[in-house]
N, C-alpha and C positions, 0 to 999 in steps of 0.2 A: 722318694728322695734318691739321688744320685748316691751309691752304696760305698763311694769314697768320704762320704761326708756326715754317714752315723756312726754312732756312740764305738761299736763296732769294731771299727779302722784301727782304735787303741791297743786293743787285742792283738789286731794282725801285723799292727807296728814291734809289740814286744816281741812277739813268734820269731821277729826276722834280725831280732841282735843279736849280735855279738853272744858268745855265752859270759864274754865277762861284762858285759855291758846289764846281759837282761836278768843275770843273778842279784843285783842291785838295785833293782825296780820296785820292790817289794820292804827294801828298808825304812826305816825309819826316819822319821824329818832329820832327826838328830843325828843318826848314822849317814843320813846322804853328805847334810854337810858336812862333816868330817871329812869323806870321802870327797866331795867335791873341791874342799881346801884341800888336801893330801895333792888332788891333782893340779892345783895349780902352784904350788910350792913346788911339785917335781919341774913343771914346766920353767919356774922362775929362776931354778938353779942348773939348769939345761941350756936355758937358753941367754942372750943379751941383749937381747933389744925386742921385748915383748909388746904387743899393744892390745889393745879391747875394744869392739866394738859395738856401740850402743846408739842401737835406733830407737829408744824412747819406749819400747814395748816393755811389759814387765820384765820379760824372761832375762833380757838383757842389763835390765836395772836390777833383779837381785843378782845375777852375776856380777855385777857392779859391788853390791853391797857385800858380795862374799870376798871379794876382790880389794879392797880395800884398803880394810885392814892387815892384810900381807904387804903392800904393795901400794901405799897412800900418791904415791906418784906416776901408777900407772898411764901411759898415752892411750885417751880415748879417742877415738873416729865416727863422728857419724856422717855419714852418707845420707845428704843431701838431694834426693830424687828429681826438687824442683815442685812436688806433687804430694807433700807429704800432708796432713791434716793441718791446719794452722794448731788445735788444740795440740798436736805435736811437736810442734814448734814452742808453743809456750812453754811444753813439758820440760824437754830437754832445756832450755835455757835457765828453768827453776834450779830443776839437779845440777845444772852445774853450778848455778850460784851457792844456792843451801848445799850441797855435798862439799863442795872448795875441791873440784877438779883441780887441780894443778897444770892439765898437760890434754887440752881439751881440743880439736879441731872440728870442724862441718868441711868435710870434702864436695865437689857437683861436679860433674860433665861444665863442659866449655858451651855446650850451646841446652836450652830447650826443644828436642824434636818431635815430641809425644804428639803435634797436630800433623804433621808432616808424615809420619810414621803411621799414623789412622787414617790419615786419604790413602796410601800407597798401599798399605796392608789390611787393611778395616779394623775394626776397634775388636781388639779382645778375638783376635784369629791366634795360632798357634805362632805363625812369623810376624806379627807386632808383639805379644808379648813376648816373646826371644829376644827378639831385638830391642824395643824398649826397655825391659829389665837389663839386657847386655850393656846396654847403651848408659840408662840411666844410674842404675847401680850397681853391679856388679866391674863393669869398668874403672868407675872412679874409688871403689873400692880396694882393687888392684891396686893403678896406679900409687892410693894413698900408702900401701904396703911397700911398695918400692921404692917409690919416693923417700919413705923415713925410715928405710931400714930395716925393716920388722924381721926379723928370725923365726918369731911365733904369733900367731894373734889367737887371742880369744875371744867364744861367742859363744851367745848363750842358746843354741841349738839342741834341741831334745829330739828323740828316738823317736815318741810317742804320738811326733806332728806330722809322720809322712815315712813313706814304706823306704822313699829313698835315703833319708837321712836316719830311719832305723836301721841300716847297715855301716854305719859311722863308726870309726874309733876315736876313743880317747884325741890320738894324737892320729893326724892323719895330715901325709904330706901334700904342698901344694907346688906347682909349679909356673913359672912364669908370671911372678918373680918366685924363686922358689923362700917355704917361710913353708912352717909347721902351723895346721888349725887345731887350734887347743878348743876341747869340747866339757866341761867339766859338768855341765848340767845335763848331759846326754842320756841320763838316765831316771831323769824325775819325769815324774806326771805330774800333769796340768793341777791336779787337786795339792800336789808339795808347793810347788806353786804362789798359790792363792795361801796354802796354811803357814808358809816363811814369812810373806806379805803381812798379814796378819797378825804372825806372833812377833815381829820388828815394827809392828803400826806404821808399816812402810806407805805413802801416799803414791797411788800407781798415775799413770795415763786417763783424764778423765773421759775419754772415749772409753771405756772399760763400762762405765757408768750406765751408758748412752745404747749399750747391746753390741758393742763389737766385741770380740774375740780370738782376734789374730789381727794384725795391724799391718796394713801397707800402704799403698798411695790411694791419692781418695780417690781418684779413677775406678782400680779396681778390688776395693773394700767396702762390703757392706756388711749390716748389721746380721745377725747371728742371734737370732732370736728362740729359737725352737729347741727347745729345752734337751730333745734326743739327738741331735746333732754332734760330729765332732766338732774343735776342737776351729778348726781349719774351714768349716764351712763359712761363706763369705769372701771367701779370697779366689772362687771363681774355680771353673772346672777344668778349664783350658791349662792354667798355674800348674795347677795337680799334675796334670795329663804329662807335659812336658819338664816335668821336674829335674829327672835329670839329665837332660839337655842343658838345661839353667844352671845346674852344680858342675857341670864339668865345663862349664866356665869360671866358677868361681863362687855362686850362690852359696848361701849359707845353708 
């Protein structure tokens, strides 16, 4: 197995935080959240026009659910790929109805070019997914931030999913448009995760169900079967490789 995508990786994700990120890693369900509301109340009183975004994956729906209740009218975003699972689509349209979003949008790109983009660069090379993801969501994602203003956005990005985003803080600025990324779950592992979900009898993404485990376009996501595996396997090696390439555009 490809040595980005065992059990493993987790390890070498926490090695590479922050000290005040990875001192935190080790707390308690109870203490995280605290700590994760701590940080979004610091953001909400910093900032004026905050927003959240939620692709339907868990991570992003209990940031949601932590989010809340601070903040019952926070502006939600999801980003729209064109490509997403239809069972994703259902999802999110549930939570917003049973949650009562108040302040809910689906952003896309103006056109579909994922078949255009596979003849000219072939499927799952390193410049079709650049571009693709640039294209498809990390763009319209931007734009949706400038577009309404956003000062700060939050997401629900953890340390523990990629060596690139284990160098993440807290608050870490963005530019073009410029807006602050608020990280508040930066520091949980996938196991706090599953045990929030759990102890809230929160109903996740029924791809969960199905053997996925990290969620993106049904292009390139597949199942995540292999019990020793991180976390991230399925989402393709190419994704990994260029990771941050894709974050300093804007990826999450």
């Amino acid at each position: 197995m490809e040595q980005r995508f065992t059990k493993e990786r987790t390890d070498r994700c926490v090695d590479l935080m922050r000290p005040e990120a990875r001192a935190l890693v080790d707390l308690s369900l109870d203490e995280k959240v605290k700590k994760s509301q701590e940080i979004i109340k610091e953001a909400m009183k910093t900032y004026k026009n905050m927003g959240l975004g939620f692709s339907g994956g868990t991570d992003s729906l209990v940031l949601l659910h932590l989010t809340l209740p601070l903040f019952p009218s926070i502006p939600t975003i999801f980003v729209d790929t064109q490509h997403e699972f239809p069972e994703t689509y259902e999802f999110i349209d549930k939570i917003v109805e049973e949650w009562n979003l108040q302040d809910h949008k689906a952003v896309k790109a103006d056109e579909n070019k994922l078949d255009k983009m596979k003849e000219k660069f072939g499927f799952k090379t390193p410049e079709f997914t650049e571009l693709c993801c640039g294209y498809h969501k990390i763009a319209p994602m931007m734009k949706a931030i400038r577009d309404f203003g956003f000062d700060a956005f939050l997401v629900g990005l953890r340390g523990v999913e990629h060596e690139e985003r284990a160098k993440e803080s807290f608050f870490s600025p963005r530019h073009d448009p410029e807006h602050m990324r608020v990280h508040p779950l930066l520091f949980w592992r996938r196991e706090d995760i599953m045990e929030y979900v759990k102890k809230h009898n929160i109903v996740c993404n029924p791809l969960y169900a199905l053997g996925y485990t990290s969620l993106g376009c049904v292009e390139c996501t597949e199942k995540n079967t292999d019990p020793n595996a991180h976390e991230r396997a399925g989402r393709g090696v190419v994704r990994e490789t260029i990771m941050e390439r894709l974050r300093a555009l804007g990826y999450t």
